[in-house]
NUFI-7627 format. One record per residue: x, y, z of N, C-alpha, C, O in turn; residue number from 1; chain; residue in one letter. Coordinates in pm, 1 decimal, padded with zeros to 6 digits, always signed. Example, Ala and Ser with C-alpha at 12.3 -4.5 7.8 and 13.67 -1.06 7.14 Angstrom:
<fimars>
+01319.0,-00569.0,+00780.0,+01230.0,-00450.0,+00780.0,+01320.0,-00330.0,+00780.0,+01423.6,-00331.9,+00846.5,1,A,A;
+01285.0,-00225.0,+00708.0,+01367.0,-00106.0,+00714.0,+01290.0,+00003.0,+00787.0,+01340.9,+00113.8,+00803.9,2,A,S;
</fimars>
This chain:
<fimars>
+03714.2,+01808.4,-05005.2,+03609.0,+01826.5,-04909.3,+03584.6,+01974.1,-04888.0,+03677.6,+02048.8,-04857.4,1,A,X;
+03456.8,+02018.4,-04904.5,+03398.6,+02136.9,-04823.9,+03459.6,+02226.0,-04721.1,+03482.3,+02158.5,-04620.6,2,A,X;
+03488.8,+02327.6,-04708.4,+03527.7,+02375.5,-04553.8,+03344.8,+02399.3,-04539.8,+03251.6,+02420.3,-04617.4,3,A,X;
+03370.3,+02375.6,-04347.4,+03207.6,+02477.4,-04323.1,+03261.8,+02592.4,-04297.2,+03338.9,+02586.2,-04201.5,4,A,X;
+03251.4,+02700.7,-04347.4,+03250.7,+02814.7,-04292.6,+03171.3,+02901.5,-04201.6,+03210.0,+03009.8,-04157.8,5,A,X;
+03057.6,+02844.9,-04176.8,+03016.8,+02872.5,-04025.2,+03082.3,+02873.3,-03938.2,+03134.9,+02770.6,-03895.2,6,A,X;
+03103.7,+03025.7,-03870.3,+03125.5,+03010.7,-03718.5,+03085.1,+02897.6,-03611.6,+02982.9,+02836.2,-03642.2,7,A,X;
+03129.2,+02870.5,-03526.2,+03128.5,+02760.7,-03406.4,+03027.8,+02847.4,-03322.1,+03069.7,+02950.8,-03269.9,8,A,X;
+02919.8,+02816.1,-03309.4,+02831.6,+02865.3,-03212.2,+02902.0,+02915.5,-03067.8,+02921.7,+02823.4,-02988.5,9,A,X;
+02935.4,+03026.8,-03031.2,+02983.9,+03056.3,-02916.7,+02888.2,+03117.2,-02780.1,+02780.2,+03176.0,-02785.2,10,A,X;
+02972.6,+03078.7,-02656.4,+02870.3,+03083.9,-02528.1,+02776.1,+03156.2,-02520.9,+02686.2,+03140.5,-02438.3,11,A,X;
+02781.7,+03282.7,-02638.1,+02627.0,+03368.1,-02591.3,+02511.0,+03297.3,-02682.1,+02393.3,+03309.8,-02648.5,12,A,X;
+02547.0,+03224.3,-02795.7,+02450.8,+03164.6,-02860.4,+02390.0,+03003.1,-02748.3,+02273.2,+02966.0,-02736.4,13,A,X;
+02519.2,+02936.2,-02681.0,+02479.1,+02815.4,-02662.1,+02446.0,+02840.2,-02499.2,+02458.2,+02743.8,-02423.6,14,A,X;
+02406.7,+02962.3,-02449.3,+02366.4,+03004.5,-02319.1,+02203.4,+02984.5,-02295.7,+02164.8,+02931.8,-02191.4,15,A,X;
+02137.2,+03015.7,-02367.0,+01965.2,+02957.7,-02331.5,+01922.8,+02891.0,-02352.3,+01804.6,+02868.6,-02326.1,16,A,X;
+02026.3,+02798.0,-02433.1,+02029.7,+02602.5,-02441.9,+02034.8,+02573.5,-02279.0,+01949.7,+02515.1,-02211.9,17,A,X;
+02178.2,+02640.1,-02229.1,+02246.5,+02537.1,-02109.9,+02106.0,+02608.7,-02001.9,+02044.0,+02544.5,-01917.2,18,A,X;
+02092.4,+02702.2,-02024.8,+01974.2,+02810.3,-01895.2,+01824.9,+02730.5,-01893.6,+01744.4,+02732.3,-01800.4,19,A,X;
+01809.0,+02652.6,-02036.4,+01688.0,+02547.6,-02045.6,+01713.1,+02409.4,-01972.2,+01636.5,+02363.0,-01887.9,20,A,X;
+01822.5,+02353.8,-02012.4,+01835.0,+02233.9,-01953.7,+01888.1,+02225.0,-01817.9,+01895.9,+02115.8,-01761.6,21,A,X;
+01926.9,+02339.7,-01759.1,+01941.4,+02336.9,-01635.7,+01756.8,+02369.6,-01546.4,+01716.7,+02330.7,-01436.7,22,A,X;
+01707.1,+02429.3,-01622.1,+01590.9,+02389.3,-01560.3,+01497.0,+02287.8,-01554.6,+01422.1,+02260.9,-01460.6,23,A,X;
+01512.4,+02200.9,-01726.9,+01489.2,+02057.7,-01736.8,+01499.5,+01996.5,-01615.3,+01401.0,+01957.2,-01552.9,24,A,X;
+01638.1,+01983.3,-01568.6,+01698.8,+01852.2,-01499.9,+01675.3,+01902.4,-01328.0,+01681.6,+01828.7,-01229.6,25,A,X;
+01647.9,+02045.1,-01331.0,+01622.3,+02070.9,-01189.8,+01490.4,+02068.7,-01136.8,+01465.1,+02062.0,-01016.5,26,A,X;
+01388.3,+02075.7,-01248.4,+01235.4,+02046.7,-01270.7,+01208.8,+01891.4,-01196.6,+01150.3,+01867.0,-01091.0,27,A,X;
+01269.1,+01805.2,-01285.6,+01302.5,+01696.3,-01325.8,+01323.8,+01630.3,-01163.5,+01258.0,+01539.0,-01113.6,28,A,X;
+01436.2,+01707.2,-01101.1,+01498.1,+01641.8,-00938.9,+01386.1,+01670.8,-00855.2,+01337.3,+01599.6,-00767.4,29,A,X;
+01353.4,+01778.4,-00891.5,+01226.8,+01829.2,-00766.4,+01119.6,+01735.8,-00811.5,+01114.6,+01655.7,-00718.2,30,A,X;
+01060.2,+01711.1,-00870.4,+00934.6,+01568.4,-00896.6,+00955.5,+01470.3,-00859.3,+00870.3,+01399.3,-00805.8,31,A,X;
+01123.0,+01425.6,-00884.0,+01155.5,+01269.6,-00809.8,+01131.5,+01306.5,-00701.0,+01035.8,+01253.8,-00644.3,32,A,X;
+01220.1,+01425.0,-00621.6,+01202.4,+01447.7,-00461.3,+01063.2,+01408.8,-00431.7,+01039.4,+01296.5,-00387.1,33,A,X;
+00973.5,+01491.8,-00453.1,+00865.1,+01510.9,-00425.1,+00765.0,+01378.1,-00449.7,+00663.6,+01372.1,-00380.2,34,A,X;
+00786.9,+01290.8,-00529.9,+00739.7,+01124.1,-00539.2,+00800.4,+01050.8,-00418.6,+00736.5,+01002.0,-00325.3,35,A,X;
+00910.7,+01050.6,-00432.2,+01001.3,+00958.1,-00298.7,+00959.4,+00995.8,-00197.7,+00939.4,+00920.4,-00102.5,36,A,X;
+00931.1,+01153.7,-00196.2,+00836.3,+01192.3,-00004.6,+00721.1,+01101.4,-00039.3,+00710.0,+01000.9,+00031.0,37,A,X;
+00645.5,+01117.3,-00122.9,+00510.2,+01048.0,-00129.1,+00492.0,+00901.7,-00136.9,+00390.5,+00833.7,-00122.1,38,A,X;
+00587.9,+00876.1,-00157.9,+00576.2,+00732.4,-00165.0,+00638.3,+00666.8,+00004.6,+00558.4,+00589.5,+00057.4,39,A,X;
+00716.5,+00683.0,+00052.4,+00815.1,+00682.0,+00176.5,+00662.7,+00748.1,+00274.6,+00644.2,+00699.0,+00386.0,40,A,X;
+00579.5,+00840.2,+00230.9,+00491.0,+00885.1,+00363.0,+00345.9,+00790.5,+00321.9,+00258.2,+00794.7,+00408.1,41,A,X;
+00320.1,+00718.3,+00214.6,+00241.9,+00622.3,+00229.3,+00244.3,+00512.7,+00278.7,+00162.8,+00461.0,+00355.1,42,A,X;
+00402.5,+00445.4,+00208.0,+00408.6,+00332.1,+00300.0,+00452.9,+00386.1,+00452.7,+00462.3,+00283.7,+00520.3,43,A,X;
+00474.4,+00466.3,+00510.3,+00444.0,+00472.6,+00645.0,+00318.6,+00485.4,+00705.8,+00280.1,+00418.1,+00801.4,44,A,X;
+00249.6,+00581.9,+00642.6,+00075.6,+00521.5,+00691.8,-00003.2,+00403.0,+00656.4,-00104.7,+00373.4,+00719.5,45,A,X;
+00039.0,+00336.6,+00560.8,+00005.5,+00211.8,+00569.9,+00034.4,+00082.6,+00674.0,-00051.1,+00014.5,+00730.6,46,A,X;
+00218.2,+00066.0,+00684.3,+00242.3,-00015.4,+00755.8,+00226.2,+00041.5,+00915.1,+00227.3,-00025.5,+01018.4,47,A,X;
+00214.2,+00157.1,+00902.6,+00204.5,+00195.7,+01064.2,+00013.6,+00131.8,+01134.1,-00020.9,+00133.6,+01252.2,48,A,X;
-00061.0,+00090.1,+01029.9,-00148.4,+00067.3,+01075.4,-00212.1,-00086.5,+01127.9,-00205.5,-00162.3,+01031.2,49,A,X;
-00276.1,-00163.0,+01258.1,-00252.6,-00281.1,+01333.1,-00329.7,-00383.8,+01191.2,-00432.7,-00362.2,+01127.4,50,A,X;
-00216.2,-00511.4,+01179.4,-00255.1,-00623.2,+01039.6,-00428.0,-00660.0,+01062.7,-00515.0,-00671.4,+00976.4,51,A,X;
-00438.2,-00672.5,+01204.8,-00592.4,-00742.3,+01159.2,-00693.2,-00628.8,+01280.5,-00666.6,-00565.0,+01382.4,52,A,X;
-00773.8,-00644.9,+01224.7,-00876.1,-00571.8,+01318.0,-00909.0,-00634.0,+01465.1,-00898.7,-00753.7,+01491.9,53,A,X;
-00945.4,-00543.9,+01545.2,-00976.1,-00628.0,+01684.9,-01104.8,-00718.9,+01700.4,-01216.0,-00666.8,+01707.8,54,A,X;
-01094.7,-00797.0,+01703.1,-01242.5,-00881.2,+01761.8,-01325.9,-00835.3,+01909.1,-01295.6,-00850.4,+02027.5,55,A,X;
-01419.8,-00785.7,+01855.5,-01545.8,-00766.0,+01917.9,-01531.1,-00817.2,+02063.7,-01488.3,-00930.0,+02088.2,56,A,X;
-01579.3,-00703.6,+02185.9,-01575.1,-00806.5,+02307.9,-01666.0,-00917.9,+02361.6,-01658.5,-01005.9,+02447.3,57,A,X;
-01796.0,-00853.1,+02230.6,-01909.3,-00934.9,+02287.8,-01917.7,-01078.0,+02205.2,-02030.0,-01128.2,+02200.2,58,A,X;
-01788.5,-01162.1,+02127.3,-01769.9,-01223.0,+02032.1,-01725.8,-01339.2,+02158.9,-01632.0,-01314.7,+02234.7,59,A,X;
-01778.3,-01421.2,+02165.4,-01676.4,-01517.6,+02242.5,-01665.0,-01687.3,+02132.8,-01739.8,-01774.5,+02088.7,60,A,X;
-01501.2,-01645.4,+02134.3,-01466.5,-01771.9,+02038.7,-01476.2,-01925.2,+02115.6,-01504.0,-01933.3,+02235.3,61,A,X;
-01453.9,-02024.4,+02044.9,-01451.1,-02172.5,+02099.3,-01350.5,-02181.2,+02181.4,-01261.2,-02099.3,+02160.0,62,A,X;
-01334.0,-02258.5,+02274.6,-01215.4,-02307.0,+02366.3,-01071.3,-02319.6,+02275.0,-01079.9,-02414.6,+02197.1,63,A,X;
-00975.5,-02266.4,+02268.0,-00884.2,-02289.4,+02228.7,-00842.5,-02227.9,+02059.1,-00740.8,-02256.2,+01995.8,64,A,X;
-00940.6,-02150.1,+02021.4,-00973.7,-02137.6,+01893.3,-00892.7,-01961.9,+01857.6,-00950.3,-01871.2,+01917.6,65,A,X;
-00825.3,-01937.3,+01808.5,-00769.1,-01844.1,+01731.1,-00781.0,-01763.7,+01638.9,-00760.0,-01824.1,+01533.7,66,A,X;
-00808.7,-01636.4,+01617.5,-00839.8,-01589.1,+01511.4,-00729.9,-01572.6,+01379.2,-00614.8,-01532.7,+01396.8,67,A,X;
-00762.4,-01594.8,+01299.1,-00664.4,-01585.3,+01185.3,-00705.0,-01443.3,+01085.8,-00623.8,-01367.9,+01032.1,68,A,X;
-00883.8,-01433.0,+01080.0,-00933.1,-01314.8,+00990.1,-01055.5,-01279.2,+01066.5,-01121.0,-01343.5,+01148.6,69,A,X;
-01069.0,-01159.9,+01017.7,-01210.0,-01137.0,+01086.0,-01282.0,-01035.4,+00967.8,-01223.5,-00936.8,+00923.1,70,A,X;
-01394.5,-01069.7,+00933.2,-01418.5,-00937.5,+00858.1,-01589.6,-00924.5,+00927.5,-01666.2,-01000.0,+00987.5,71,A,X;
-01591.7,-00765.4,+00871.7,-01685.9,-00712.5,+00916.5,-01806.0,-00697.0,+00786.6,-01807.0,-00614.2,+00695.5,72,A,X;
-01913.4,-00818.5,+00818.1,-02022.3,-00747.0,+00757.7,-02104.0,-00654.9,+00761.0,-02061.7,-00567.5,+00836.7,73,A,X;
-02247.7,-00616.6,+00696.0,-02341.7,-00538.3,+00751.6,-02405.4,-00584.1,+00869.7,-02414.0,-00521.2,+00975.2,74,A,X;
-02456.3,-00714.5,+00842.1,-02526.6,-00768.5,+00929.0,-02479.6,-00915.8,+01013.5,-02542.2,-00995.9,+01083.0,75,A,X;
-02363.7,-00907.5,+00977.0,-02311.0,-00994.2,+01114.8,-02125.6,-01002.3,+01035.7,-02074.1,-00951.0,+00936.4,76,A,X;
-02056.1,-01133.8,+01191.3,-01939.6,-01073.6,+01163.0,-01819.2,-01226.5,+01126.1,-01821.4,-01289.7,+01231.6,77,A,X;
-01746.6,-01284.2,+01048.9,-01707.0,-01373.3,+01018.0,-01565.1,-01366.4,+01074.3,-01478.5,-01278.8,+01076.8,78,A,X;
-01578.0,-01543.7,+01136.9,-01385.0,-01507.9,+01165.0,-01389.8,-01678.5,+01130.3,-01472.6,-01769.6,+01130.7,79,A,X;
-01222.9,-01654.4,+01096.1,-01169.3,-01766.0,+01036.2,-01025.2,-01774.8,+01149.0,-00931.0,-01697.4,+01166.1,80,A,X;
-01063.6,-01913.0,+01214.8,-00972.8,-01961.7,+01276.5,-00869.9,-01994.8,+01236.5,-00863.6,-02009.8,+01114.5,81,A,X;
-00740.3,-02021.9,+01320.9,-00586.2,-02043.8,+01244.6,-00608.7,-02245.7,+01224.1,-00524.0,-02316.1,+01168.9,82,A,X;
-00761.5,-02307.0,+01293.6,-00740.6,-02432.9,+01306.2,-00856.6,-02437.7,+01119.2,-00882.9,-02545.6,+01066.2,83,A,X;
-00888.9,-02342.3,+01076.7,-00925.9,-02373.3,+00936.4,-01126.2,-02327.0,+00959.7,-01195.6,-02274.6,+00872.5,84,A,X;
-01165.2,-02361.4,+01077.8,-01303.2,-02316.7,+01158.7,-01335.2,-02178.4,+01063.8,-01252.0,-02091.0,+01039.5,85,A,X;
-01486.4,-02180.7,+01013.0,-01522.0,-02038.2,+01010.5,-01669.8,-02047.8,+01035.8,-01760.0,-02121.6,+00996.1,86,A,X;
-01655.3,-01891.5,+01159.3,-01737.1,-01903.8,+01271.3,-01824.2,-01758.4,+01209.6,-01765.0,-01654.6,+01180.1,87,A,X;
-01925.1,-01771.2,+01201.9,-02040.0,-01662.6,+01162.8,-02118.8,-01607.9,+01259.4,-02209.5,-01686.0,+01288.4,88,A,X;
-02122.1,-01506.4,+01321.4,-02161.7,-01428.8,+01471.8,-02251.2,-01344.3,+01375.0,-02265.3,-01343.6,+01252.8,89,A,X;
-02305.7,-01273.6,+01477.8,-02427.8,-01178.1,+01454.1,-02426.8,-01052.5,+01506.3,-02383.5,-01064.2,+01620.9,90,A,X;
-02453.9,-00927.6,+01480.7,-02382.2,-00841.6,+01544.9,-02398.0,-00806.2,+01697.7,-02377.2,-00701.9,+01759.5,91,A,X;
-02441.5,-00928.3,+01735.5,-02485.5,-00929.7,+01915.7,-02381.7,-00989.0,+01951.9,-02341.7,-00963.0,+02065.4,92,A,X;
-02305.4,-01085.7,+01870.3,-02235.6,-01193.7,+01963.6,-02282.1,-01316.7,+01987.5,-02256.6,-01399.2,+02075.2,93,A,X;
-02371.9,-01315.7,+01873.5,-02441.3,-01473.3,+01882.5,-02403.6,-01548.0,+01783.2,-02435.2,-01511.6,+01669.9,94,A,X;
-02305.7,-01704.9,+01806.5,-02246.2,-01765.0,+01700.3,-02387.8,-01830.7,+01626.6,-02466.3,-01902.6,+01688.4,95,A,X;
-02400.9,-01799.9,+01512.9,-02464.8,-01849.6,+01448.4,-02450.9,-01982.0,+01319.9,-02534.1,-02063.8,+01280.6,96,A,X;
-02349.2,-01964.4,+01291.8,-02311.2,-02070.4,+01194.3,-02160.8,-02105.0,+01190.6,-02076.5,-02015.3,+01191.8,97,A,X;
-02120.9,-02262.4,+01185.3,-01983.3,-02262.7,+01193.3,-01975.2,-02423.4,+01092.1,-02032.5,-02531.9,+01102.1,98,A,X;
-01857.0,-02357.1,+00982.0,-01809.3,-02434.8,+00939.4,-01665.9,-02473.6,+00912.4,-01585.4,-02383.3,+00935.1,99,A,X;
-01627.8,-02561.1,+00879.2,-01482.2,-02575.0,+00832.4,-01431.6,-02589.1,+00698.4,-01468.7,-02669.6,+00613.0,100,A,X;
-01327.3,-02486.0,+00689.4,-01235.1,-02502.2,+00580.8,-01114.0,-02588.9,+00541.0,-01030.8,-02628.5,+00622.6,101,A,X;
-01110.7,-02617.3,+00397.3,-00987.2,-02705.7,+00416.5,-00840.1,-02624.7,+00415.3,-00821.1,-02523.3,+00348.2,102,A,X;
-00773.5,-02666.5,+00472.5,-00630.2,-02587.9,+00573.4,-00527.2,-02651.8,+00428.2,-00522.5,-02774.8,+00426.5,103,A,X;
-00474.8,-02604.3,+00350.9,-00339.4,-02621.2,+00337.9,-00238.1,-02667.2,+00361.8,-00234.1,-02596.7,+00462.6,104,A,X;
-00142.6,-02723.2,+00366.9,-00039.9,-02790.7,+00425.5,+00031.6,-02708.4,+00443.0,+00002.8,-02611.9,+00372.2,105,A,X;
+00177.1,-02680.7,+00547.2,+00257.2,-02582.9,+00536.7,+00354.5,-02622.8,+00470.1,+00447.7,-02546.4,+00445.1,106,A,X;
</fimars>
């Protein structure tokens, strides 16, 4: 067998290897950091914000009737009761159309 007679690369040769990859991997930590803030400060402005919107004061629902959704059109405003009801208002507060959905079983 061969000898290699090459010298063994010594610390001043294998020094702006280790001076690169120490900035690799420190590059590298600061981006994760900096994702995990961003991600950790979205889902806090997200979940910090109320699940359903408020219903209108000038909206008056049926006797006993619950909101489950509400969305906001241009020109008028839809809510869907927890009894399956969906009630179509106007942007005065005038129920205008109401029908029912079929409910799911739990």
């Amino acid at each position: 067998m061969a000898r290699d007679d090459r010298a063994e690369p010594g610390a001043e040769e294998m020094l702006p290897m280790l001076r690169w990859l120490r900035i690799l991997v420190t590059s590298l930590a600061a981006v994760m950091g900096i994702g995990v803030l961003a991600i950790v400060g979205l889902l806090w402005l997200r979940l910090s914000e109320a699940p359903l919107p408020e219903l209108p004061d000038q909206i008056a629902l049926p006797e006993g009737a619950k909101p489950a959704a509400v969305t906001f059109a241009h020109d008028w405003i839809v809510v869907v009761t927890e009894a399956g009801e969906v009630l179509l208002y106007d942007k005065q507060g005038q129920l205008k159309d109401q029908a029912s959905a079929p409910v799911a079983a739990p």
